[in-house]
C-alpha positions as CSV (number, residue, x, y, z in Angstrom):
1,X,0.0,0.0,0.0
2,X,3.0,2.1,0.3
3,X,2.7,4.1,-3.1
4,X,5.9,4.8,-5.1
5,X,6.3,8.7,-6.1
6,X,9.6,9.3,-8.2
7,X,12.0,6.9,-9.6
8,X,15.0,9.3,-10.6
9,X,18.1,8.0,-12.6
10,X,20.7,10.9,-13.7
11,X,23.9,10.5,-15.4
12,X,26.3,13.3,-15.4
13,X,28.7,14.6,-18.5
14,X,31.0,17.6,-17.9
15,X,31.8,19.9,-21.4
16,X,33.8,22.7,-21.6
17,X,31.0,25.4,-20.4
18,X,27.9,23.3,-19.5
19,X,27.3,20.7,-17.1
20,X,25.1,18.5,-19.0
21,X,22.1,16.4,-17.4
22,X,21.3,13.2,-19.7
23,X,18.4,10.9,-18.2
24,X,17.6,6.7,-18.8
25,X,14.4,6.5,-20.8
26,X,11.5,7.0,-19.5
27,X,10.1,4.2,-16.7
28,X,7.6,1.9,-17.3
29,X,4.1,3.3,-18.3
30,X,5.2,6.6,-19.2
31,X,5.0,7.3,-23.1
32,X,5.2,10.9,-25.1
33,X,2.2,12.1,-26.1
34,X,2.0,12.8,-29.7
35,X,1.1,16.6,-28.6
36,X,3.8,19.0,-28.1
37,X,3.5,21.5,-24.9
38,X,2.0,24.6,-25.5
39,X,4.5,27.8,-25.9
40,X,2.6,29.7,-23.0
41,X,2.2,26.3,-20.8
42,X,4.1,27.1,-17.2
43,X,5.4,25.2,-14.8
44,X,6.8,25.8,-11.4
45,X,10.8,24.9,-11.2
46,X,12.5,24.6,-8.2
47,X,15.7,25.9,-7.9
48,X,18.0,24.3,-4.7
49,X,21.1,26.4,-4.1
50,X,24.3,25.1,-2.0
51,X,23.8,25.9,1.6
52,X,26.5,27.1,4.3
53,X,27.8,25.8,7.2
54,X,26.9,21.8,6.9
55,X,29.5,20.8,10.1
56,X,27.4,24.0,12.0
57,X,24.2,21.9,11.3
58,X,25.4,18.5,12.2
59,X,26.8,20.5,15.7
60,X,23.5,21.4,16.5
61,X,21.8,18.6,16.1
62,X,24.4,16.5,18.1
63,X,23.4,18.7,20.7
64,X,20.0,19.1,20.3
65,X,19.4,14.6,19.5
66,X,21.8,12.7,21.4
67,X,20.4,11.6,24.4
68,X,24.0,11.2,26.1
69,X,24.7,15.1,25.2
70,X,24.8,16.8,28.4
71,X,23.1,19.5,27.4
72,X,20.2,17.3,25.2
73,X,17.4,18.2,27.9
74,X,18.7,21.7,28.2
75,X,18.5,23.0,24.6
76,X,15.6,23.8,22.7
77,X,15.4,23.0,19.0
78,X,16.5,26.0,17.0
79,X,13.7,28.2,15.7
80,X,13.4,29.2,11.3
81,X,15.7,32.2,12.2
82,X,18.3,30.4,13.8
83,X,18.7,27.7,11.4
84,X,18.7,30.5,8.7
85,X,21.5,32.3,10.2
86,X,23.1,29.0,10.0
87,X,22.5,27.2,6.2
88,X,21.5,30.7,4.5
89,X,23.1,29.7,0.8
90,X,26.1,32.1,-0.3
91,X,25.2,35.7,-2.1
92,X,27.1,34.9,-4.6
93,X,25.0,31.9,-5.3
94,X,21.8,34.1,-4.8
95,X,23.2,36.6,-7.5
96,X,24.5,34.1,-10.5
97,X,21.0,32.5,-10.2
98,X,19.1,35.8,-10.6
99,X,21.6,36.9,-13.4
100,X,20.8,33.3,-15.1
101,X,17.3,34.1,-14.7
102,X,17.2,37.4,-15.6
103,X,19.0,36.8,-18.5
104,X,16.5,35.0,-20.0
105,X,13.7,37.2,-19.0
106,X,11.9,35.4,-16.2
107,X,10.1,37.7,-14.0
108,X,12.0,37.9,-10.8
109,X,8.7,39.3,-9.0
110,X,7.2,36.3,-9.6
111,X,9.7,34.2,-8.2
112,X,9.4,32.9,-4.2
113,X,12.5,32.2,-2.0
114,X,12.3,29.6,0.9
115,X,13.1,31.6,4.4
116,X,16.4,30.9,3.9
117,X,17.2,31.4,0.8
118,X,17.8,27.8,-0.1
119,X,14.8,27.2,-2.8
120,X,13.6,29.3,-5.2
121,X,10.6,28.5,-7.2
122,X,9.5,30.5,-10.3
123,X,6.9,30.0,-13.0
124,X,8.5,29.4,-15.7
125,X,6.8,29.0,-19.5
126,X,8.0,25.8,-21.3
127,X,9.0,27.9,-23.9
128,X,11.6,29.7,-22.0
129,X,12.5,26.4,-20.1
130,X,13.6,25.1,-23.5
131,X,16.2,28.1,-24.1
132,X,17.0,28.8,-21.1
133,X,18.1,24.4,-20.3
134,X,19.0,23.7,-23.6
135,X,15.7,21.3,-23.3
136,X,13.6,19.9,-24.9
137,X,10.4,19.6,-22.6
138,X,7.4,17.2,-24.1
139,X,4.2,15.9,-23.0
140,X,4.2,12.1,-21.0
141,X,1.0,10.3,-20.3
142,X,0.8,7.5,-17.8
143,X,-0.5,4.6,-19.7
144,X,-2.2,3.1,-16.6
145,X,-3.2,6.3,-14.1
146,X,-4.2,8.4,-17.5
147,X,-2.1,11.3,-15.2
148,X,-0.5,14.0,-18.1
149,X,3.1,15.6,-17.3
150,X,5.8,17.4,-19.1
151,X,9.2,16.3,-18.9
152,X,12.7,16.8,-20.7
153,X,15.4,13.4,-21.0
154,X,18.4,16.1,-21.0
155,X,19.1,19.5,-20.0
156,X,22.2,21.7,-19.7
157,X,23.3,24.2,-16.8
158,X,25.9,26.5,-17.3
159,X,29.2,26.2,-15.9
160,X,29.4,29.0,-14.1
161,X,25.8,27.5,-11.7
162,X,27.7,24.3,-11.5
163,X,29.2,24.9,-8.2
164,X,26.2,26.6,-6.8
165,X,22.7,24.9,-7.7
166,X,22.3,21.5,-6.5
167,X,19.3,20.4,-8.4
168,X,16.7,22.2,-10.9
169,X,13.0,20.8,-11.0
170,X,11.1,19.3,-12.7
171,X,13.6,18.3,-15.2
172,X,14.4,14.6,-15.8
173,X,12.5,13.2,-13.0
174,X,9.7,11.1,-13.9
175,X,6.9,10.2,-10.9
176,X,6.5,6.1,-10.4
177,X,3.2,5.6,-10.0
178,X,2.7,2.0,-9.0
179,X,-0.5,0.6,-7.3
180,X,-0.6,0.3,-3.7
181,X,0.1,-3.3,-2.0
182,X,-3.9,-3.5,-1.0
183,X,-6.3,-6.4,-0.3
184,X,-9.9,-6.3,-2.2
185,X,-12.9,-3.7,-0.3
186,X,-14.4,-6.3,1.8
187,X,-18.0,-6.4,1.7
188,X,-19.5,-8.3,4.5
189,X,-17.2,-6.8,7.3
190,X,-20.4,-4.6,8.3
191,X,-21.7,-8.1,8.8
192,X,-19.2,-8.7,12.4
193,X,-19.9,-7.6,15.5
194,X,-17.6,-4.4,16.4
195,X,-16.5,-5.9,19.5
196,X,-14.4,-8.7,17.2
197,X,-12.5,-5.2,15.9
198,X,-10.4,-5.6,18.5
199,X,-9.0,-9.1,17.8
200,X,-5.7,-9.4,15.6
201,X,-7.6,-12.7,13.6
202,X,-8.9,-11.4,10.9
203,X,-8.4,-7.7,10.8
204,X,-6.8,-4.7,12.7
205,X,-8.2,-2.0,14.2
206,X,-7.2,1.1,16.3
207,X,-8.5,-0.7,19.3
208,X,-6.0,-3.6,18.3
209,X,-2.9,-1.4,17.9
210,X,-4.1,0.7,21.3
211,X,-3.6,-2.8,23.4
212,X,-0.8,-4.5,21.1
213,X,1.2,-1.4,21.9
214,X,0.5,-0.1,25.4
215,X,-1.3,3.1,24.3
216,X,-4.2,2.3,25.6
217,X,-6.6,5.4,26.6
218,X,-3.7,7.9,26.5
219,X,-4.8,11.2,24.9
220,X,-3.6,14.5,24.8
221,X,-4.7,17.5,26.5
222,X,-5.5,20.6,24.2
223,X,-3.4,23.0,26.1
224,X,0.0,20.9,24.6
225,X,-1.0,22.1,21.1
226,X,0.6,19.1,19.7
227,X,0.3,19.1,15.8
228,X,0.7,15.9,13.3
229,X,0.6,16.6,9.7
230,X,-0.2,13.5,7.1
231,X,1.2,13.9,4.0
232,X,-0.8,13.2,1.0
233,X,0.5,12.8,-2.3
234,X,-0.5,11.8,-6.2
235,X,-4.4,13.4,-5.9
236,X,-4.8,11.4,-2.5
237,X,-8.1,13.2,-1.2
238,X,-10.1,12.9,1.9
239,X,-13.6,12.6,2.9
240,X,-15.1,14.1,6.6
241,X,-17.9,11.4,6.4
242,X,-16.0,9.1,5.9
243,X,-13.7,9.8,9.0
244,X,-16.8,10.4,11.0
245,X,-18.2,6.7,10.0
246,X,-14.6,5.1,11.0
247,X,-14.7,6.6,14.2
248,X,-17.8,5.8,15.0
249,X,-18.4,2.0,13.4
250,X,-15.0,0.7,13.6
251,X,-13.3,2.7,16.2
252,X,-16.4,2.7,18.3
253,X,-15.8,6.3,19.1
254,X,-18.3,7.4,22.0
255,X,-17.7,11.3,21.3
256,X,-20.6,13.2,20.6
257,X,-18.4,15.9,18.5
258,X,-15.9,13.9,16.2
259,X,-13.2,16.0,15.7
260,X,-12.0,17.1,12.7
261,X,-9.5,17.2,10.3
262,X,-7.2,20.4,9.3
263,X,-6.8,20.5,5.4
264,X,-3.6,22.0,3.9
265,X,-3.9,22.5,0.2
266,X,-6.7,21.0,-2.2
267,X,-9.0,18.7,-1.3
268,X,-11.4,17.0,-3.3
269,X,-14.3,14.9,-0.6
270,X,-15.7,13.6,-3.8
271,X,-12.7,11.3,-4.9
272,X,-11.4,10.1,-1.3
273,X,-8.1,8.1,-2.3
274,X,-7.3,4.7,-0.2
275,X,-4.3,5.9,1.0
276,X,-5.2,9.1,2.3
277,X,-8.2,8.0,3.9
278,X,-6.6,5.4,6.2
279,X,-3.7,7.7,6.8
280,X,-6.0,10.1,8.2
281,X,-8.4,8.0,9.9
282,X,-5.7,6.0,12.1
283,X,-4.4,9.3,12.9
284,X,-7.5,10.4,14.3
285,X,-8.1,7.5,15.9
286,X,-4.5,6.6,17.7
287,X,-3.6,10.4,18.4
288,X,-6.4,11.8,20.3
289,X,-6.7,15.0,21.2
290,X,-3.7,16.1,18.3
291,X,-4.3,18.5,16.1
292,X,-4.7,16.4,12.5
293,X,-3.2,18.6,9.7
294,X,-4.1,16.4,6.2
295,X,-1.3,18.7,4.0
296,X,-2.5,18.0,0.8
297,X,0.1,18.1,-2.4
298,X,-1.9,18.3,-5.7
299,X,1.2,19.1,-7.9
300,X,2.3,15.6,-9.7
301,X,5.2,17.2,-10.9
302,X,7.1,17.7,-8.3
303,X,5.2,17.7,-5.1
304,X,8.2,16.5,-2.8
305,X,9.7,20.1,-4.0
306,X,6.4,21.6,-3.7
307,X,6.0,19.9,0.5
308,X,9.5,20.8,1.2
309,X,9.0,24.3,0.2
310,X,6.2,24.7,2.6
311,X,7.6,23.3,5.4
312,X,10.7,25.3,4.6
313,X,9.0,28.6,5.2
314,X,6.3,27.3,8.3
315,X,7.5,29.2,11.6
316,X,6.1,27.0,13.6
317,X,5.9,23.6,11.6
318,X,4.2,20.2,12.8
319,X,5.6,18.3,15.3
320,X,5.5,15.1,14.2
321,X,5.3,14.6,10.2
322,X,4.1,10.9,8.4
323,X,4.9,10.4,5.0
324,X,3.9,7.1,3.3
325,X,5.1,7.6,0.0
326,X,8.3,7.2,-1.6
327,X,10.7,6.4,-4.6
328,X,13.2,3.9,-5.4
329,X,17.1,5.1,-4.8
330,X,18.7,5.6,-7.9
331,X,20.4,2.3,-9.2
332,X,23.6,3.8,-11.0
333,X,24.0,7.5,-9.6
334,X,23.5,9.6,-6.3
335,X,20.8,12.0,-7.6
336,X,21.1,14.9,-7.0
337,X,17.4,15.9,-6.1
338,X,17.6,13.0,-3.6
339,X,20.6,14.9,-1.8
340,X,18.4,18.1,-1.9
341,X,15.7,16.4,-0.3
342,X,18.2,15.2,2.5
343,X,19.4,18.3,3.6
344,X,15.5,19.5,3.9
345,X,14.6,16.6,6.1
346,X,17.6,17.3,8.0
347,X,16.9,20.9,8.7
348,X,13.6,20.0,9.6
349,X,14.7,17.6,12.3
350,X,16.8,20.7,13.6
351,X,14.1,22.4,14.0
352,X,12.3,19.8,16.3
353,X,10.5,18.0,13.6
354,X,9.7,14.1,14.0
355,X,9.6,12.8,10.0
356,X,8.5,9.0,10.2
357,X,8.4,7.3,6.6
358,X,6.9,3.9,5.5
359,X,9.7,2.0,4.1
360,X,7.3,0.5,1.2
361,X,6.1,-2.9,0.1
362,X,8.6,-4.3,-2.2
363,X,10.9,-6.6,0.0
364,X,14.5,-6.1,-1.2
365,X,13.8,-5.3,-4.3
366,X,11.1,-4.2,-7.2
367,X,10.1,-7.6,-8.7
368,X,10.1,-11.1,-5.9
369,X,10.4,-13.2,-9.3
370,X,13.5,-12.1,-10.7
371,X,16.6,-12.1,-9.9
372,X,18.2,-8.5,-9.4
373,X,21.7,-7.2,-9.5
374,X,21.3,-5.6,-6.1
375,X,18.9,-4.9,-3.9
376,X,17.2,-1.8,-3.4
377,X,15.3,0.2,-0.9
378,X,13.4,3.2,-0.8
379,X,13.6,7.2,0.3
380,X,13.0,8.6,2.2
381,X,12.8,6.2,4.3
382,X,16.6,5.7,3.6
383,X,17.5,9.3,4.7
384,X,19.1,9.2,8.0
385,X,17.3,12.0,8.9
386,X,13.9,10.2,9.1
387,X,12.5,7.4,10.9
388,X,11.7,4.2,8.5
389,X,9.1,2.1,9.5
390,X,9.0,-1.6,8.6
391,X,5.6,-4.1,8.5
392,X,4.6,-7.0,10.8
393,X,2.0,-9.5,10.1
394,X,0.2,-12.1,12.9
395,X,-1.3,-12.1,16.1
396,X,2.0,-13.6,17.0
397,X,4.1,-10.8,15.5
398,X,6.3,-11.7,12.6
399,X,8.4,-10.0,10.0
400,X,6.3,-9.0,6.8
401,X,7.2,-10.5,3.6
402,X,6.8,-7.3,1.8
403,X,8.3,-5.3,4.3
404,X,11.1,-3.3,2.2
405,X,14.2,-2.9,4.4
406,X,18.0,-3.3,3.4
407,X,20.9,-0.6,2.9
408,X,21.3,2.2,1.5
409,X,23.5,2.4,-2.2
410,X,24.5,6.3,-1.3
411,X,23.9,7.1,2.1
412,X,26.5,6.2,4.6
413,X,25.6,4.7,8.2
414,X,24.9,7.0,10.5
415,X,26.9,6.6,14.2
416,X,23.6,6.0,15.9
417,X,22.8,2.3,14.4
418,X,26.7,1.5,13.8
419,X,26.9,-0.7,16.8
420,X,23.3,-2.1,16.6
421,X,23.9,-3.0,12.3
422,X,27.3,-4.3,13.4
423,X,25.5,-6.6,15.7
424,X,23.3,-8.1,13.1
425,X,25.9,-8.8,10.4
426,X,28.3,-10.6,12.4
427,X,25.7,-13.1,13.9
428,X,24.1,-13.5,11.1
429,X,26.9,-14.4,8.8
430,X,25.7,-18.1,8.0
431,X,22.2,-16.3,6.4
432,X,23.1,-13.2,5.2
433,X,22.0,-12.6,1.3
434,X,25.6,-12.9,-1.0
435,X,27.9,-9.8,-0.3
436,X,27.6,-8.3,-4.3
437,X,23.9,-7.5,-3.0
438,X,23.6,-5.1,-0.6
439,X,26.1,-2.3,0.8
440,X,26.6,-3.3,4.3
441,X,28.1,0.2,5.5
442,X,25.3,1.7,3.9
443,X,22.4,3.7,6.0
444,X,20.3,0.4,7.1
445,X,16.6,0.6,7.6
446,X,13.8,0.2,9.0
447,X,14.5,1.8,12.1
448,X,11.3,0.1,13.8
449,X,8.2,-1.7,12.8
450,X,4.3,-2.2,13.5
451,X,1.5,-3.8,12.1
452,X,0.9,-3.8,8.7
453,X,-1.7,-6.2,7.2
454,X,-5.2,-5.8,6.9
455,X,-6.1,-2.5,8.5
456,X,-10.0,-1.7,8.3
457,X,-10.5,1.7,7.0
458,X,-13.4,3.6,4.7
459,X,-13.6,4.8,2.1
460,X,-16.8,6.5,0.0
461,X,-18.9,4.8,2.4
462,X,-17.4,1.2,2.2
463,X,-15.7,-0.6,5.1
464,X,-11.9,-1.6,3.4
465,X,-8.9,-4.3,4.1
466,X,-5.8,-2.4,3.1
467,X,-1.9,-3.9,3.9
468,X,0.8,-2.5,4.1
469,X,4.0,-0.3,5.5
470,X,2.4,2.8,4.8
471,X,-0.3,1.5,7.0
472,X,2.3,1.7,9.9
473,X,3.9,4.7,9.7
474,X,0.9,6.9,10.5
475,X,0.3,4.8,13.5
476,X,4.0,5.2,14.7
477,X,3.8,9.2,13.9
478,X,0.8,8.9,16.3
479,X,2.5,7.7,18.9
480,X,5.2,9.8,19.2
481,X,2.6,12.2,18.9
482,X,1.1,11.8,22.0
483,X,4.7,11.1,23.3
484,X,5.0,14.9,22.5
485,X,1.9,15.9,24.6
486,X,3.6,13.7,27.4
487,X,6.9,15.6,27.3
488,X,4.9,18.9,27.0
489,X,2.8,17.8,29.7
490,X,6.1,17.3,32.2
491,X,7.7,20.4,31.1
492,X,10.3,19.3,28.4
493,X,10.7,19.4,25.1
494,X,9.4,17.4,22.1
495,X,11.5,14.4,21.1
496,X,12.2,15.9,17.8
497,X,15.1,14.1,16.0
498,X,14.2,10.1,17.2
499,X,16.6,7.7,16.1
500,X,19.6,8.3,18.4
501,X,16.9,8.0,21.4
502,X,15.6,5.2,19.9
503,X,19.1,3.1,19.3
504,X,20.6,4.4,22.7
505,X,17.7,2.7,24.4
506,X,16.4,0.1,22.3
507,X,16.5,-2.9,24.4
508,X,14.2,-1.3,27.0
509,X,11.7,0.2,24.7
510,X,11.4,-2.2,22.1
511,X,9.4,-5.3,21.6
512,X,12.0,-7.8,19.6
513,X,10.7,-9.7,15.9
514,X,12.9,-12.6,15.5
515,X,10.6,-14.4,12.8
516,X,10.2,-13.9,9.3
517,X,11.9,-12.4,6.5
518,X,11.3,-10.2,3.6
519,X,10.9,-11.1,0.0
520,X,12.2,-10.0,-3.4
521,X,14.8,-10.8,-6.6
522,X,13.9,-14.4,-6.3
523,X,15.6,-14.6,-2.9
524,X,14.3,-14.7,0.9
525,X,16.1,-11.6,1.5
526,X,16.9,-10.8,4.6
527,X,15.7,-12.6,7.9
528,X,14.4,-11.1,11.6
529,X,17.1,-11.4,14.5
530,X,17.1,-10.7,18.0
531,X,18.0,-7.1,18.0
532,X,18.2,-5.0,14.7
533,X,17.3,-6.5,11.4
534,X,17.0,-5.3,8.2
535,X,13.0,-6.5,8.2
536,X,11.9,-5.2,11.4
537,X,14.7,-2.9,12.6
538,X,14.6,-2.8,16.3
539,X,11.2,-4.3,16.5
540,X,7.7,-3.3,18.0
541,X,7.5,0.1,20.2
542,X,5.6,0.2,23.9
543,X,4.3,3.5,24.3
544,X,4.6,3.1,28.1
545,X,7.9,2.0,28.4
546,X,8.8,4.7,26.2
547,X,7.3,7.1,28.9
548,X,9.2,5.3,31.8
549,X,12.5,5.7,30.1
550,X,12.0,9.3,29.7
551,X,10.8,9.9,32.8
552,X,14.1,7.7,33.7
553,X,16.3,10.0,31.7
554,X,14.6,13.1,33.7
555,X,15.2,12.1,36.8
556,X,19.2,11.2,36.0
557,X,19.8,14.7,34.6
């Protein structure tokens, strides 16, 4: 159910005065439409510009999320001005850009900067695009999704930008738009009586995962203000009946006043998607009393630009953000727009954010029938930056077989999970998948895992089965959530930047998978362990022993 968003493969040639930007053809589904783009058609680019002071960043952060910093309960997260200060991009950088731009006659008035300078975004008309990238932008249709966008396999940057723009959008970037991992609606669920809801036989509900996971009748208090955003992606829309009729049939909600969801963008009640709606409606459900912010992205060409942006310039963003959507890392190259993306995620995490990603539904790799070269996982669950969240399945909790997990190709372990990955591979040298497969130094996910088959949800009316990862993550985000409220509640600050907490104290907080393994390239993958694994990561959370460790930590300090 996990939905794949971009699928990005760059290769770069250096000439004498451009940098030139060739892409592999177009992926699966996608063919050019035998129309050309209109002259006057325009399109928002994105333009990321090299930022300042990375080792300043990282210093903060060590501070701010390590739980054996001294000063990690004493220091506040750093607020949009601060962190500006910090990464604000070189004026040199600023100025080439605009003279680039202005060169070519693009309206300068028109164009927005992030806060800190680090995107601009500017309409732009095709027509100028063309000149002004050496391009060659046509129009692509999705053969399956009928979705229409334009797109160029090559573009050149000048030279003298080479040093100073990361990435331009949309260029050669292509969304993925493959189906979610879903069971068929299922008709005669109305049929049970609710009180069976809260069984793990047949299907799971929010009463389920309150139990499985000590959460139990925890809610927030208003006054704590605590705000989780879901993240909706590829015309994903959302329906207040339908939330209403979740709460109240499977949920068994006893409020009089349901409460309601804040929308962010457009949002279309007529065309609820699958994925948004159960996003949304486990939110509600498992984080009560949290403000809900549904932040919609309509934009399908380039709406991870489009989110970042946003969040870039929010002075008070959410607290806790759940993305379940993703793309595949790029098989031959580091991409570029993947790095940009990175440095986002991490600047949001300075500033106290929570980002918890679904790690998706394709095992180890795309295709579980044939073999593969190497195996690949997803971002960004595979920035370090975020918290990746891997699937279980059974009353008696076991790995998912779909449960995408592995190492990162381009993205180097971070010094939290070191020890923890380091643990895995050496007792677990007699099943590990052939070396040529995987990267073992590489970033290693998922970080944790929950419950991730046949969730009940609604959607236009109709009581649905839907599986998988992304089914977890907005679960997860809810409980750290009303973690959040709990830390408010005793006077300290939100948990912010997870993993480092999570890894330092893993063996009290975490519930241990060692059963199962995940699936793909016509291999078993990777199997469960006792401690990390590449299927489960560090296994199922409690949501009171969480609260007794912090409470643990409090005391010490």
């Amino acid at each position: 159910m996990f939905s794949i968003i971009w699928l990005l493969h760059f290769d770069f040639v250096i000439t004498t005065s451009h940098c030139e930007i060739i892409s592999s053809p177009p992926p699966k589904h996608w063919l050019q439409h035998a129309s050309v783009p209109h002259a006057n058609h325009q399109e928002n680019f994105y333009f990321y510009l090299k930022q300042s002071n990375s080792h300043q960043l990282n210093y903060h952060l060590h501070i701010r999320g390590n739980p054996d910093h001294h000063l990690y309960h004493r220091t506040s997260w750093l607020t949009l001005d601060q962190l500006t200060e910090i990464v604000r991009p070189d004026s040199i950088s600023i100025q080439r850009l605009y003279h680039f731009l202005w060169s070519h006659k693009i309206n300068l008035n028109q164009c927005r900067h992030s806060h800190d300078g680090a995107i601009l975004v500017c309409p732009i008309l095709l027509s100028k695009a063309n000149r002004m990238l050496s391009a060659n932008y046509q129009n692509y249709c999705h053969t399956v999704k009928n979705i229409n966008i334009t797109r160029t396999l090559s573009f050149r940057l000048p030279q003298f930008l080479s040093n100073h723009i990361v990435v331009i959008t949309p260029t050669t970037v292509f969304p993925d738009l493959s189906v979610f991992t879903s069971s068929k609606p299922s008709t005669h669920i109305r049929k049970k009586r609710l009180n069976q809801f809260c069984s793990c036989e047949q299907y799971i509900s929010p009463c389920y995962l309150r139990n499985q996971y000590d959460i139990h009748q925890y809610r927030a208090h208003p006054i704590t203000n605590i705000t989780l955003s879901i993240i909706g992606l590829a015309n994903q829309y959302i329906n207040d009946d339908d939330n209403d009729l979740f709460l109240t049939s499977i949920d068994e909600s006893q409020e009089v006043i349901k409460p309601k969801v804040n929308i962010l963008g457009y949002n279309d009640p007529l065309k609820p998607g699958r994925e948004a709606s159960l996003d949304v409606q486990y939110a509600l459900a498992i984080a009560r009393g949290v403000r809900i912010v549904f932040c919609s992205i309509s934009d399908t060409n380039d709406p991870f630009s489009d989110f970042l942006f946003q969040l870039a310039n929010m002075q008070s963003p959410p607290d806790v953000i759940s993305i379940s959507y993703g793309f595949l890392e790029t098989i031959n190259d580091y991409s570029s727009f993947q790095k940009a993306i990175n440095l986002e995620l991490q600047k949001a995490t300075a500033r106290g954010v929570s980002i918890i990603a679904a790690t998706g539904d394709n095992g180890v790799g795309q295709d579980s029938v044939h073999a593969c070269s190497s195996y690949h996982i997803n971002f960004p669950a595979s920035s370090p930056w975020v918290t990746a969240i891997g699937g279980t399945m059974g009353c008696f909790e076991q790995a998912a077989f779909f449960s995408s997990g592995g190492f990162s190709s381009y993205d180097s372990q971070p010094i939290y999970q070191i020890d923890a990955v380091s643990q895995y591979l050496k007792c677990n040298r007699q099943v590990l998948p052939r070396p040529h497969l995987f990267k073992s130094r590489g970033r290693a996910v998922p970080d944790v895992a929950l419950h991730a088959t046949n969730y009940l949800n609604i959607v236009n009316g109709a009581i649905q089965s839907t599986t998988g990862t992304s089914a977890a993550a907005p679960v997860f985000a809810s409980m750290i959530a009303l973690i959040n409220d709990y830390q408010l509640r005793h006077n300290r600050k939100r948990l912010g930047f997870l993993n480092p907490l999570l890894y330092r104290y893993a063996s009290d907080l975490f519930n241990d998978i060692t059963s199962g393994y995940n699936t793909g390239c016509n291999t078993t993958g990777f199997y469960a362990s006792s401690g990390w694994d590449p299927v489960t990561g560090l296994g199922t959370l409690s949501f009171i022993r969480l609260q007794r460790v912090l409470d643990r930590m409090n005391r010490i300090t």
